[in-house]
PDB file of N, CA, C and O in Angstrom:
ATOM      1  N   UNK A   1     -24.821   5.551 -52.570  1.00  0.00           N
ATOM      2  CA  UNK A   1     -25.002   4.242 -51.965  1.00  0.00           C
ATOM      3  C   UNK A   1     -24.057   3.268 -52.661  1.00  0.00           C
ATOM      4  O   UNK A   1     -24.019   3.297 -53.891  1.00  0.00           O
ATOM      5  N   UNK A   2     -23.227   2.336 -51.933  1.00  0.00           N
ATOM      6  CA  UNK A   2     -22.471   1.408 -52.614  1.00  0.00           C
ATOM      7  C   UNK A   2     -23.069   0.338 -52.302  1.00  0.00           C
ATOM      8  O   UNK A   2     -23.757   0.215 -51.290  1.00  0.00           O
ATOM      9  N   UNK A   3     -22.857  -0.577 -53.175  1.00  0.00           N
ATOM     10  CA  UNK A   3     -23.288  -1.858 -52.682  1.00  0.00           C
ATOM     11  C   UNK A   3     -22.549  -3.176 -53.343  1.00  0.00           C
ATOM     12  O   UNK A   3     -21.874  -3.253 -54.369  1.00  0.00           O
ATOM     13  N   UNK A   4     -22.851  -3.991 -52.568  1.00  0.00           N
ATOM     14  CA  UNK A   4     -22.405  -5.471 -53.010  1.00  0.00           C
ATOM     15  C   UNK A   4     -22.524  -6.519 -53.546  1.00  0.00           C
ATOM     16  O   UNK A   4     -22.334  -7.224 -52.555  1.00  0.00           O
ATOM     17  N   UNK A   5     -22.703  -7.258 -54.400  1.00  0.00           N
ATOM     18  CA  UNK A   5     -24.067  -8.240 -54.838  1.00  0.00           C
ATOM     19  C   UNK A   5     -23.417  -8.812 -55.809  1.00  0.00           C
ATOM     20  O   UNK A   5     -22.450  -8.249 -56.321  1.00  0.00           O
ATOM     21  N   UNK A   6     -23.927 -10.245 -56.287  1.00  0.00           N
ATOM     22  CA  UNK A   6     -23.142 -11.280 -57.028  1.00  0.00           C
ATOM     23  C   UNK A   6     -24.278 -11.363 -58.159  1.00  0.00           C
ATOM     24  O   UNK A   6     -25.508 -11.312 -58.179  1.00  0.00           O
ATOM     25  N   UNK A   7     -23.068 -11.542 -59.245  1.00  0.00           N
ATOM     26  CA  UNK A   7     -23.629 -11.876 -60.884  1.00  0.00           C
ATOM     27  C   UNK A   7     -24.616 -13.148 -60.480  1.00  0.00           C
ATOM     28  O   UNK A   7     -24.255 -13.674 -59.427  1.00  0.00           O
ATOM     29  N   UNK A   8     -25.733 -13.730 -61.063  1.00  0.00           N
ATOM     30  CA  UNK A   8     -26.575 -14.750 -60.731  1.00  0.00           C
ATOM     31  C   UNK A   8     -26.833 -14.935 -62.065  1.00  0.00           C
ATOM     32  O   UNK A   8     -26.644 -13.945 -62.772  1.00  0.00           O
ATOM     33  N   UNK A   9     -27.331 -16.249 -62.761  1.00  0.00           N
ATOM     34  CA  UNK A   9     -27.930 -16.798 -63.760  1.00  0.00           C
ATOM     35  C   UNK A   9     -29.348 -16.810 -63.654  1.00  0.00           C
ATOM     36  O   UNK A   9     -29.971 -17.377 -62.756  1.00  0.00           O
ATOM     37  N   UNK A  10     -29.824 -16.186 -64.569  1.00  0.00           N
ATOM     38  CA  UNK A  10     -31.139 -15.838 -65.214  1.00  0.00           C
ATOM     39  C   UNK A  10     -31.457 -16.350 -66.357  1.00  0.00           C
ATOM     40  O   UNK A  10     -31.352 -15.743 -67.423  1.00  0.00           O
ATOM     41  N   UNK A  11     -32.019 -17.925 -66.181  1.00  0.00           N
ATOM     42  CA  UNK A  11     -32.217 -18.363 -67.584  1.00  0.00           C
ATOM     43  C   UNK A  11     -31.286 -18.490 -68.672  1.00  0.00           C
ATOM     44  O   UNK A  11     -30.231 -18.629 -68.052  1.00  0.00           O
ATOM     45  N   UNK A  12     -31.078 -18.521 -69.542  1.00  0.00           N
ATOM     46  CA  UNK A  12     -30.179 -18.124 -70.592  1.00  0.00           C
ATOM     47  C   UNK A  12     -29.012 -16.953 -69.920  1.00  0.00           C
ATOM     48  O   UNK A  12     -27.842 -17.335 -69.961  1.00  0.00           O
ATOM     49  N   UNK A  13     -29.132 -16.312 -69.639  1.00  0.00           N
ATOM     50  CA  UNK A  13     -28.773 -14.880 -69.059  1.00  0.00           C
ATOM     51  C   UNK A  13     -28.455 -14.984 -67.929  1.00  0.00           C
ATOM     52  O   UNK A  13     -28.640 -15.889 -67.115  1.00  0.00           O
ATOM     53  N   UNK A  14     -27.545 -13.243 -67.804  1.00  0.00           N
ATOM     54  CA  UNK A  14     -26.974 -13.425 -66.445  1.00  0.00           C
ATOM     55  C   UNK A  14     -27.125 -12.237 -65.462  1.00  0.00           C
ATOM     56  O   UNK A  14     -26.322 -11.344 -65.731  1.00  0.00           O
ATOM     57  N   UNK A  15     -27.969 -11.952 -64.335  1.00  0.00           N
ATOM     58  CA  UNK A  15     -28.275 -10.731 -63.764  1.00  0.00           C
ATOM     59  C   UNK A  15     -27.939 -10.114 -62.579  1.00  0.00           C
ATOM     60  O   UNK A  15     -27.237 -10.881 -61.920  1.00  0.00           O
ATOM     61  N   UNK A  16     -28.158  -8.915 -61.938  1.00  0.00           N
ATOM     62  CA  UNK A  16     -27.530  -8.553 -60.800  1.00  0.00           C
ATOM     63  C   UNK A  16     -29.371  -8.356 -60.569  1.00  0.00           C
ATOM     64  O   UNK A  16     -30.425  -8.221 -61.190  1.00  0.00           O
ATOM     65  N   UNK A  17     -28.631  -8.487 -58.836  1.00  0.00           N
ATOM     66  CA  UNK A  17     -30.769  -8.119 -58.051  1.00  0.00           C
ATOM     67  C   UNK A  17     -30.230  -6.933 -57.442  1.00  0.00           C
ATOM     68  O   UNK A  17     -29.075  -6.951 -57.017  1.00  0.00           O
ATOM     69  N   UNK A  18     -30.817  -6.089 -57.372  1.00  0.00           N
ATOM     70  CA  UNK A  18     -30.754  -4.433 -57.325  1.00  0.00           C
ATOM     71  C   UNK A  18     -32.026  -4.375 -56.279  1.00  0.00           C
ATOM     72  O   UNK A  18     -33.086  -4.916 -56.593  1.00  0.00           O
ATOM     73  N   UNK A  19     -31.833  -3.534 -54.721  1.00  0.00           N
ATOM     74  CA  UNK A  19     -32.415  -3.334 -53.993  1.00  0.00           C
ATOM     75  C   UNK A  19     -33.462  -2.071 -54.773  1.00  0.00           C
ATOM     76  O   UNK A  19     -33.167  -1.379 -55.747  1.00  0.00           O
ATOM     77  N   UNK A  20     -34.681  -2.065 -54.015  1.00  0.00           N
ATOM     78  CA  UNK A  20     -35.641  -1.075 -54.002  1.00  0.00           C
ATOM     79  C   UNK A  20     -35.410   0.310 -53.680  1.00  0.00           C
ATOM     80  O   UNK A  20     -36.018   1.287 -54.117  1.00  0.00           O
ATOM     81  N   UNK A  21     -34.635   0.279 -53.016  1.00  0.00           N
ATOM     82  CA  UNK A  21     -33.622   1.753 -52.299  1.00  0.00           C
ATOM     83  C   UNK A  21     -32.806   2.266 -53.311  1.00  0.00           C
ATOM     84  O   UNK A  21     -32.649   3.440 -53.647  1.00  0.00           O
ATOM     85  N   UNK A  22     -32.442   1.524 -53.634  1.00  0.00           N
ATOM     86  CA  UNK A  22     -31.208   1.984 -54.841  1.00  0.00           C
ATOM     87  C   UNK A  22     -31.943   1.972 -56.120  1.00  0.00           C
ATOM     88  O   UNK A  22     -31.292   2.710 -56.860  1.00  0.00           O
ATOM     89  N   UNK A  23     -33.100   1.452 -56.848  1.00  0.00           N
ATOM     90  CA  UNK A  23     -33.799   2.331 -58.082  1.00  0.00           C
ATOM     91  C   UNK A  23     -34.041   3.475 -57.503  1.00  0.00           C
ATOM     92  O   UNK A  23     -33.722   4.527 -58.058  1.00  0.00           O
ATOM     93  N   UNK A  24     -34.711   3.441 -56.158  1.00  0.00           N
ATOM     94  CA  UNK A  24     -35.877   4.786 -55.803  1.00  0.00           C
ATOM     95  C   UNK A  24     -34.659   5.805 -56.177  1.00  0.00           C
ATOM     96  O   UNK A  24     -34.773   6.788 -56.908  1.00  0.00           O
ATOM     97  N   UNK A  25     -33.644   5.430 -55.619  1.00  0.00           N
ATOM     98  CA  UNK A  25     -32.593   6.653 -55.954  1.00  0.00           C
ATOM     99  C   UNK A  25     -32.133   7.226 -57.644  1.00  0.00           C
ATOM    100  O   UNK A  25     -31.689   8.357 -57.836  1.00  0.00           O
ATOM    101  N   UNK A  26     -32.265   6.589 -58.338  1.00  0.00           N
ATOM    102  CA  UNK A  26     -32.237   7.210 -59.645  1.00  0.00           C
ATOM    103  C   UNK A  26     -33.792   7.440 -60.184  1.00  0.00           C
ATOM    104  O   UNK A  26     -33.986   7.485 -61.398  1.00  0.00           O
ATOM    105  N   UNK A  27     -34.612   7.546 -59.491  1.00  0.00           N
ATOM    106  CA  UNK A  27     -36.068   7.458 -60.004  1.00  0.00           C
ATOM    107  C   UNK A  27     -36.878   6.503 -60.507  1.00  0.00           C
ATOM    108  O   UNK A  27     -37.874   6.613 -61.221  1.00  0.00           O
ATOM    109  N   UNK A  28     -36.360   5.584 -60.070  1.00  0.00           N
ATOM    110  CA  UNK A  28     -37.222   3.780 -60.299  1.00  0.00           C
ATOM    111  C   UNK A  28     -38.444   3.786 -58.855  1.00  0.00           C
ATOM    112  O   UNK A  28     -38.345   3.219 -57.767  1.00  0.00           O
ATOM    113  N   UNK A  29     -39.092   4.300 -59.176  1.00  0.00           N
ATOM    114  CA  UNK A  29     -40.285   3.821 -58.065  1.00  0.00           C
ATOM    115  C   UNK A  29     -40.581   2.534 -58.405  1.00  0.00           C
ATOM    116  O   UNK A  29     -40.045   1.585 -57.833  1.00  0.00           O
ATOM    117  N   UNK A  30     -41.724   2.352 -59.656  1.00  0.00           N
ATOM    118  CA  UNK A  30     -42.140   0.866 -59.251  1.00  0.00           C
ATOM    119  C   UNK A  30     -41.274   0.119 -60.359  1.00  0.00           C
ATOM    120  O   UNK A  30     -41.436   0.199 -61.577  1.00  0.00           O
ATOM    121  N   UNK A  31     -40.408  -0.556 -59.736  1.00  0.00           N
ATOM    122  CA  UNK A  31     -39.267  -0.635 -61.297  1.00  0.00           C
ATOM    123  C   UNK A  31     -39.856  -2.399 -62.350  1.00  0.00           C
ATOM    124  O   UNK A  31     -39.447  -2.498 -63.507  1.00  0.00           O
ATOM    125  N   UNK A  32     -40.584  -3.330 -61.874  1.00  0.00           N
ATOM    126  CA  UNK A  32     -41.210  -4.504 -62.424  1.00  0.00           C
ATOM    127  C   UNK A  32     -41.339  -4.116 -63.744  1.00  0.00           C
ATOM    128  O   UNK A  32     -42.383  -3.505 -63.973  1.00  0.00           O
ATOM    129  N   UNK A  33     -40.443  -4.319 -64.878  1.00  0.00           N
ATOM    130  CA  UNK A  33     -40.963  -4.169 -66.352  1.00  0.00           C
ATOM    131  C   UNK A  33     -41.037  -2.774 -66.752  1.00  0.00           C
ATOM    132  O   UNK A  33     -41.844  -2.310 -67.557  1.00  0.00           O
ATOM    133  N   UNK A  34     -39.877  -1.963 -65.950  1.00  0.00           N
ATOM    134  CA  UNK A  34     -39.624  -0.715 -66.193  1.00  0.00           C
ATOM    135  C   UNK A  34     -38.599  -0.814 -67.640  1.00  0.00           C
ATOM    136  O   UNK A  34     -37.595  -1.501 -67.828  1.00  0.00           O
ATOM    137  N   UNK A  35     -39.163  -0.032 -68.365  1.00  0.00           N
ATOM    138  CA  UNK A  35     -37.318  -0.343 -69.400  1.00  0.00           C
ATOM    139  C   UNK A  35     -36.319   0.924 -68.892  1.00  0.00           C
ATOM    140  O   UNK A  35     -36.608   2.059 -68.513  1.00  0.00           O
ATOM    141  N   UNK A  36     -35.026   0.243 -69.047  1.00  0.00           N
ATOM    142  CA  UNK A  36     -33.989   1.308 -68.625  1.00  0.00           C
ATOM    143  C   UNK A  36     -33.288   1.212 -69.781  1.00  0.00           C
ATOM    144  O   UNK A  36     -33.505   0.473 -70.742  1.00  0.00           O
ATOM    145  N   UNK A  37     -32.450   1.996 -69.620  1.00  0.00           N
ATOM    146  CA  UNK A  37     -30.657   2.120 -70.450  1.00  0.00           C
ATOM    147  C   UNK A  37     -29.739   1.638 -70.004  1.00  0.00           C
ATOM    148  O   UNK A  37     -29.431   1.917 -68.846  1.00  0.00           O
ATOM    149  N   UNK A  38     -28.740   0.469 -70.991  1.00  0.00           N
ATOM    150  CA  UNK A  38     -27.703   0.264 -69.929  1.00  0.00           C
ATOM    151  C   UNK A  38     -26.814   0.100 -70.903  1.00  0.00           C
ATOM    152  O   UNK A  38     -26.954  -0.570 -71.926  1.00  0.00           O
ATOM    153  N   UNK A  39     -25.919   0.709 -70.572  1.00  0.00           N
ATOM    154  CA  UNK A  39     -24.594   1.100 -71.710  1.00  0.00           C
ATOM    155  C   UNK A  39     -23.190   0.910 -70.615  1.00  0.00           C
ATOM    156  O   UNK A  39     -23.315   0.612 -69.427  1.00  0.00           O
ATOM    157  N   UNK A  40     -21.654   1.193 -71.417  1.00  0.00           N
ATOM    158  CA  UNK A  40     -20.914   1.028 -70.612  1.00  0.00           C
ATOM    159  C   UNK A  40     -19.784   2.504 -70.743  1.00  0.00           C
ATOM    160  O   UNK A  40     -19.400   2.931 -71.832  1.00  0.00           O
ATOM    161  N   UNK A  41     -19.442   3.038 -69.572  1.00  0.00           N
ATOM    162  CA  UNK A  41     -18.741   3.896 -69.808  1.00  0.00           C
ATOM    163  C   UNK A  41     -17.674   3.977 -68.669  1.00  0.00           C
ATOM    164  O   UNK A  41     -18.038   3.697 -67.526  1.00  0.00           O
ATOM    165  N   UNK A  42     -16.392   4.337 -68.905  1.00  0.00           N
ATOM    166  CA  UNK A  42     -15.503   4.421 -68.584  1.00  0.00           C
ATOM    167  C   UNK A  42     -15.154   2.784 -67.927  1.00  0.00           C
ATOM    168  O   UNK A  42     -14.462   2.863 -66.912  1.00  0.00           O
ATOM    169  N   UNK A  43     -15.427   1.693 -68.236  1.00  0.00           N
ATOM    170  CA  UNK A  43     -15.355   0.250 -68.032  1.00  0.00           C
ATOM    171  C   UNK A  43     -16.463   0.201 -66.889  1.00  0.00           C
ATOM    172  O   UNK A  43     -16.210  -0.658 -66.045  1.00  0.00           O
ATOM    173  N   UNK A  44     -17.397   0.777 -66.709  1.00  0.00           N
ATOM    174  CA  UNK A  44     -18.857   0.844 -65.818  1.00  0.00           C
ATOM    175  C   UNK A  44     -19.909   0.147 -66.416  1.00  0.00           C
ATOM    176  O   UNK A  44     -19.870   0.226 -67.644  1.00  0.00           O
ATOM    177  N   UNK A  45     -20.759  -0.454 -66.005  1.00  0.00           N
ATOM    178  CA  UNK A  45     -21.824  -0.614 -66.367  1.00  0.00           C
ATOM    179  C   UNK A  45     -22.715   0.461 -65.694  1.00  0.00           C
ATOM    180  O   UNK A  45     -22.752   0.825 -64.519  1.00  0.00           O
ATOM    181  N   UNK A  46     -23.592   0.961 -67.036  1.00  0.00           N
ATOM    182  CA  UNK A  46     -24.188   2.619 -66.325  1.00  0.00           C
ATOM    183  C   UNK A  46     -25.994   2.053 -66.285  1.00  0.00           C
ATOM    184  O   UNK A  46     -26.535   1.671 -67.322  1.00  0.00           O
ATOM    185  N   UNK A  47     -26.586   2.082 -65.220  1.00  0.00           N
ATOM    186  CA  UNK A  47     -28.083   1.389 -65.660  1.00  0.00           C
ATOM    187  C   UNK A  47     -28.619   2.977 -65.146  1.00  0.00           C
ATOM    188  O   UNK A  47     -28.377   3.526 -64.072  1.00  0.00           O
ATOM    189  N   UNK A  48     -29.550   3.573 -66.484  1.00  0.00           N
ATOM    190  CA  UNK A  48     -30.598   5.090 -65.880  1.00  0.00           C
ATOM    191  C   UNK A  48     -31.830   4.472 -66.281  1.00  0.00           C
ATOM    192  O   UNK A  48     -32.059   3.418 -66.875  1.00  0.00           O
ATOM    193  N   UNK A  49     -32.529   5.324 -65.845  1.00  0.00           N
ATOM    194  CA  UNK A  49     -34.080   5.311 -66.377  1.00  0.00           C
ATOM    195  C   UNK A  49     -34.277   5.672 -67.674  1.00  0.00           C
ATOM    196  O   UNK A  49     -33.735   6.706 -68.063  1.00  0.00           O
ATOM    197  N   UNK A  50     -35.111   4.866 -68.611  1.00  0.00           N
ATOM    198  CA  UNK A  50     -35.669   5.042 -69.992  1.00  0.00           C
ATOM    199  C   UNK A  50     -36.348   6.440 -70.193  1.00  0.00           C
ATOM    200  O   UNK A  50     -37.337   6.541 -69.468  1.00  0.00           O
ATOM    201  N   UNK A  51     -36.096   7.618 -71.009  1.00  0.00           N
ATOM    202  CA  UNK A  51     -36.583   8.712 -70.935  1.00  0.00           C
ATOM    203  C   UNK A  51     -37.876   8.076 -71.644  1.00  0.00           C
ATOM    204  O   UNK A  51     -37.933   7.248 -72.552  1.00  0.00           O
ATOM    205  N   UNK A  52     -39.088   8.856 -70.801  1.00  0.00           N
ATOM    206  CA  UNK A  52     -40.618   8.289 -71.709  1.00  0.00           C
ATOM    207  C   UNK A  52     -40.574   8.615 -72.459  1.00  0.00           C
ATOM    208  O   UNK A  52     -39.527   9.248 -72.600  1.00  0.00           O
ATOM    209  N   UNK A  53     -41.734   8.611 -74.042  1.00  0.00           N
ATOM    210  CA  UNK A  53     -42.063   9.118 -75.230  1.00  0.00           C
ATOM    211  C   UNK A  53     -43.109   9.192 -75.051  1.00  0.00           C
ATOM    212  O   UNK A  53     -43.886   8.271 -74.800  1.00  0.00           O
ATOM    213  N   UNK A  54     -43.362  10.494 -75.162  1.00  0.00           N
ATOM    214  CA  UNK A  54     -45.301  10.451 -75.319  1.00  0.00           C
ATOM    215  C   UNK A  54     -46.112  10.101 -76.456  1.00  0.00           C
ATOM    216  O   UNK A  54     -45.604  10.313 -77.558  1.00  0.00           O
ATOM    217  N   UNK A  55     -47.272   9.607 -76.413  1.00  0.00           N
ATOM    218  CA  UNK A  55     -47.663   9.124 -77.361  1.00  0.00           C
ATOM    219  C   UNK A  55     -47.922   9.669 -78.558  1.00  0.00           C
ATOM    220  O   UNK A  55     -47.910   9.007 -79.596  1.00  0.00           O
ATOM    221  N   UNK A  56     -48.224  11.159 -78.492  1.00  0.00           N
ATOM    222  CA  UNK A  56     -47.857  11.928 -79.707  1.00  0.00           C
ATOM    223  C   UNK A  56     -46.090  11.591 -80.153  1.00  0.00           C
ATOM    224  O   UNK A  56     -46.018  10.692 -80.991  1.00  0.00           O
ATOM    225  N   UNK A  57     -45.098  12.007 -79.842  1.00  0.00           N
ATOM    226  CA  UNK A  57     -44.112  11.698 -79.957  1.00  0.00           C
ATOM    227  C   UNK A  57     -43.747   9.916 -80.842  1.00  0.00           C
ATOM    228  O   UNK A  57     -43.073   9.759 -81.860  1.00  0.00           O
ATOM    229  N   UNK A  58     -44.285   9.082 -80.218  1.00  0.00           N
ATOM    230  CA  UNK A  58     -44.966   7.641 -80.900  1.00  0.00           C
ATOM    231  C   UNK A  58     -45.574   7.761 -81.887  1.00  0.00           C
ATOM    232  O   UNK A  58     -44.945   7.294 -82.836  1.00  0.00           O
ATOM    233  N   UNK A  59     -46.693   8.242 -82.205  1.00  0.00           N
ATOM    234  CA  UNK A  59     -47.477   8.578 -83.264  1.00  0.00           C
ATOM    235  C   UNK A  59     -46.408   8.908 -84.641  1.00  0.00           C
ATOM    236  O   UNK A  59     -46.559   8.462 -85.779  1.00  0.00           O
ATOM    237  N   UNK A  60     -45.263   9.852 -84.140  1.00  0.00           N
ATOM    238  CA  UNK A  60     -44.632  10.559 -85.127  1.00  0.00           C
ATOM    239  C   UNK A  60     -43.355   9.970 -86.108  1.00  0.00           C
ATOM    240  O   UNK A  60     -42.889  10.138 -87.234  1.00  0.00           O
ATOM    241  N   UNK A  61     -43.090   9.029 -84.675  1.00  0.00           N
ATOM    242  CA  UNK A  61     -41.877   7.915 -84.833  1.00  0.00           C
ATOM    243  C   UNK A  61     -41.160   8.093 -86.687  1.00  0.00           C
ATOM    244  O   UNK A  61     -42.064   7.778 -87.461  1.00  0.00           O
ATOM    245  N   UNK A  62     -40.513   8.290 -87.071  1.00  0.00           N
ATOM    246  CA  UNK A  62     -40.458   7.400 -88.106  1.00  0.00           C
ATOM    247  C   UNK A  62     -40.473   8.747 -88.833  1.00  0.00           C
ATOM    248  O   UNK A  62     -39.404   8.860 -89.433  1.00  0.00           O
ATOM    249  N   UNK A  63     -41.197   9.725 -89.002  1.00  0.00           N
ATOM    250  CA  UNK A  63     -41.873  10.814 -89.841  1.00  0.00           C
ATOM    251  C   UNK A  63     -40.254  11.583 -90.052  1.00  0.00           C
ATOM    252  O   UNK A  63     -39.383  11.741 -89.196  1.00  0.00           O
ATOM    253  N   UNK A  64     -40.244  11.900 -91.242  1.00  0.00           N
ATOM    254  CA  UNK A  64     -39.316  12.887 -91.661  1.00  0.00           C
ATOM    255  C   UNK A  64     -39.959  14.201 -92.180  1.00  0.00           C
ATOM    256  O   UNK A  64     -40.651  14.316 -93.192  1.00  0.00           O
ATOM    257  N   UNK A  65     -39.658  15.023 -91.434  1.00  0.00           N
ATOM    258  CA  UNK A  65     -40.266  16.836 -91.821  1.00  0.00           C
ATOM    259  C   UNK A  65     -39.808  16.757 -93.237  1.00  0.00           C
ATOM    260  O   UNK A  65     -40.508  16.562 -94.231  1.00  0.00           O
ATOM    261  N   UNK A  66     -38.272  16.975 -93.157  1.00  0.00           N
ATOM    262  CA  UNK A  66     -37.623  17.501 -94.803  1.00  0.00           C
ATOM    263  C   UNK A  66     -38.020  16.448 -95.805  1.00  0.00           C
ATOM    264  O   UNK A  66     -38.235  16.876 -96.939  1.00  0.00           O
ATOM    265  N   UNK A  67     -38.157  15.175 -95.608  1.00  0.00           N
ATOM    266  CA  UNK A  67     -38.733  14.885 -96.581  1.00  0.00           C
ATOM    267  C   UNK A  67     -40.213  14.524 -97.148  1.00  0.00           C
ATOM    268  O   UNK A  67     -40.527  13.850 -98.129  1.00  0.00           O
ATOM    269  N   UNK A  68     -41.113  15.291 -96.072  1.00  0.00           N
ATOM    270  CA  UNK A  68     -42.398  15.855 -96.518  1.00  0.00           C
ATOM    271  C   UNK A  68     -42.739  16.462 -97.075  1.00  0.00           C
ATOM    272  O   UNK A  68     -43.689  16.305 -97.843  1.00  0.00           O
ATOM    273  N   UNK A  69     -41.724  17.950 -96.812  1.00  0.00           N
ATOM    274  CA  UNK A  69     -41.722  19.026 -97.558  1.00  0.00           C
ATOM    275  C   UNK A  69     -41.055  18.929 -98.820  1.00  0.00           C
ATOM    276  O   UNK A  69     -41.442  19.680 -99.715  1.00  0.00           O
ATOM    277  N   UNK A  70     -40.118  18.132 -99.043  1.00  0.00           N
ATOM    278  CA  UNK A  70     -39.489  17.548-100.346  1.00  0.00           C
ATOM    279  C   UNK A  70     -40.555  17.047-101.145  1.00  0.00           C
ATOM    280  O   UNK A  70     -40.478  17.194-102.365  1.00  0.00           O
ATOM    281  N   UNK A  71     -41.711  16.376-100.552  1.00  0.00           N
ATOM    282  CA  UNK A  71     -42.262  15.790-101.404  1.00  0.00           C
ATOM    283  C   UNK A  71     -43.952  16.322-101.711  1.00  0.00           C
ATOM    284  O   UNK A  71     -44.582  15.698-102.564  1.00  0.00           O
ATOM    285  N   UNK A  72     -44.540  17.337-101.072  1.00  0.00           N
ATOM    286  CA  UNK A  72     -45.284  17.509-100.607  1.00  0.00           C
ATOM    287  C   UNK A  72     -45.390  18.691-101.905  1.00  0.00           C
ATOM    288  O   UNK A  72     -44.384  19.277-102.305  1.00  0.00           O
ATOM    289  N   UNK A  73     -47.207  19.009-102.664  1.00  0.00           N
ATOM    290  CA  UNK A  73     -47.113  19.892-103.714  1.00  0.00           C
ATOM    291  C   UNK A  73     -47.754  20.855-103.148  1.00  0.00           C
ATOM    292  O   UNK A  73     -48.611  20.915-102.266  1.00  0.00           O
ATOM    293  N   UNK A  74     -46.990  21.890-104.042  1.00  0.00           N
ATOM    294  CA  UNK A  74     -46.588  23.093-103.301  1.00  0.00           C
ATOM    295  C   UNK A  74     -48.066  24.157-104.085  1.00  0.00           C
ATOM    296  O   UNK A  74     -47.826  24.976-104.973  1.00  0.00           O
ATOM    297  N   UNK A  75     -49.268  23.957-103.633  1.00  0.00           N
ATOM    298  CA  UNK A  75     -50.552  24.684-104.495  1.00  0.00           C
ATOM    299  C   UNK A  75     -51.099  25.469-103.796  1.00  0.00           C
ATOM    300  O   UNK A  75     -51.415  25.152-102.650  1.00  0.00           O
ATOM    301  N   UNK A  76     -51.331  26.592-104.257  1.00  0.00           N
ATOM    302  CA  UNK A  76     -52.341  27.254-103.472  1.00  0.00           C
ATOM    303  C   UNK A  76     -53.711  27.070-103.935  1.00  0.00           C
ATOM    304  O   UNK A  76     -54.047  26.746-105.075  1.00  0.00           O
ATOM    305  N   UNK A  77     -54.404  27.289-103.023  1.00  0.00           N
ATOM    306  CA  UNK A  77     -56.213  27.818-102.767  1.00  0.00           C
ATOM    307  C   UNK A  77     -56.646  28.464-103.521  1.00  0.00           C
ATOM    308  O   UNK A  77     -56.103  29.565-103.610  1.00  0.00           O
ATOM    309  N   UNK A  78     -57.419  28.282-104.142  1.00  0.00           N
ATOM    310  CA  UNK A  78     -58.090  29.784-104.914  1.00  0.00           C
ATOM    311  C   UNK A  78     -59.405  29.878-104.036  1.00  0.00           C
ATOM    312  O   UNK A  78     -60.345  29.094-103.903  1.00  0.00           O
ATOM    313  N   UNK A  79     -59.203  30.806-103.623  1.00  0.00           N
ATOM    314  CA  UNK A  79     -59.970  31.537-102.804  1.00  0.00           C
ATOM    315  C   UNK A  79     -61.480  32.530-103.145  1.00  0.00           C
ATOM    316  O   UNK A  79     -62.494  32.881-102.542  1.00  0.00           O
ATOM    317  N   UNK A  80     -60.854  32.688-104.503  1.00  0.00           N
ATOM    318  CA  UNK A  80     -62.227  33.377-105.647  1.00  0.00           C
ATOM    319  C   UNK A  80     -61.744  34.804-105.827  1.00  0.00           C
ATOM    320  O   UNK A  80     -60.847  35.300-105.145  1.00  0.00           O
ATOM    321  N   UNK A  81     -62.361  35.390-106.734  1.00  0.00           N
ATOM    322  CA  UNK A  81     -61.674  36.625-106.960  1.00  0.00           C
ATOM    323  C   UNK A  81     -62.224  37.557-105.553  1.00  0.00           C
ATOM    324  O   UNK A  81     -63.166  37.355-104.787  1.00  0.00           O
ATOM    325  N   UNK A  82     -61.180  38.655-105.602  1.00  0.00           N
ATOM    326  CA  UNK A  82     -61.992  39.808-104.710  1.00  0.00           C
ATOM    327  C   UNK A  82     -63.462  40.216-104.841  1.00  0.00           C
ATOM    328  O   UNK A  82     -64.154  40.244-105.859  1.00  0.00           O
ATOM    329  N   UNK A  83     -63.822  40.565-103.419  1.00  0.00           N
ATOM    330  CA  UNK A  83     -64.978  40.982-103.159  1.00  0.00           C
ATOM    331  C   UNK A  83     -65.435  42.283-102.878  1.00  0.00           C
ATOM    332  O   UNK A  83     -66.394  42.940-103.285  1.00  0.00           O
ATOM    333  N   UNK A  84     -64.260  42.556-101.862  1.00  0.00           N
ATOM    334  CA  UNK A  84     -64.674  43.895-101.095  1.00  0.00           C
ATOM    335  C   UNK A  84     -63.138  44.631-101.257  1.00  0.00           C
ATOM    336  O   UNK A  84     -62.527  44.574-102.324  1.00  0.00           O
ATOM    337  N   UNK A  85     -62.603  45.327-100.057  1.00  0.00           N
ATOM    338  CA  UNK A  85     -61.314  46.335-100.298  1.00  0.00           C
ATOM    339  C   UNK A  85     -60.288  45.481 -99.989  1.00  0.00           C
ATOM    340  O   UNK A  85     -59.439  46.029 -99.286  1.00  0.00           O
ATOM    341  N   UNK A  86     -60.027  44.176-100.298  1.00  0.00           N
ATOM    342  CA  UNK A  86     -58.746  43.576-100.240  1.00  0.00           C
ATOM    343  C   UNK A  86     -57.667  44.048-100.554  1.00  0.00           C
ATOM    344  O   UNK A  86     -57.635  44.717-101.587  1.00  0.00           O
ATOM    345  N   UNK A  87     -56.504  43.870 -99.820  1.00  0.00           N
ATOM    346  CA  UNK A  87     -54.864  44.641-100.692  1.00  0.00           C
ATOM    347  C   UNK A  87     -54.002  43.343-100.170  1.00  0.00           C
ATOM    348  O   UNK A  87     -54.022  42.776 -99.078  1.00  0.00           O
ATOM    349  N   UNK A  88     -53.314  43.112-101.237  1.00  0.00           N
ATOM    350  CA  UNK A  88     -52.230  42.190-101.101  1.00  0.00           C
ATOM    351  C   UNK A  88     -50.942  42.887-100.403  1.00  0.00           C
ATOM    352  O   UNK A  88     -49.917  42.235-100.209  1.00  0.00           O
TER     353      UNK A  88
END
């Protein structure tokens, strides 16, 4: 789909109005306070859809594995001596 449409002032800011047809086409159904991506490539302005994060994923934000395990003490269980025919 090509289309046509003029830069407009938005407050402070400056925006393009983007038909309903043309999100649905990159996967903007209900797009009101959708966040997207908008970067520039090859002198384009590129607008996609925000990949979600699930809320586990959120939860984790921030967390570094290697330096958990960097920091994290390294003990085992004592479990109690043998009981029955255990073999290591």
């Amino acid at each position: 789909m090509v289309l046509s449409t003029k830069i407009v002032k938005l407050g402070n800011s400056q925006g393009v109005r983007l038909p309903k047809s043309l999100l649905k086409e990159i996967g903007i159904v209900n797009p009101i306070n959708t966040p997207v991506q908008v970067s520039v490539a090859d002198g384009k302005i590129v607008i996609s859809p925000q990949a979600e994060t699930s809320r586990l994923m959120q939860r984790f934000a921030g967390f570094d594995l290697d330096d958990y395990f960097d920091n994290c003490h390294q003990v085992e269980d004592d479990w109690g001596s043998p009981v029955g025919k255990e073999r290591l």
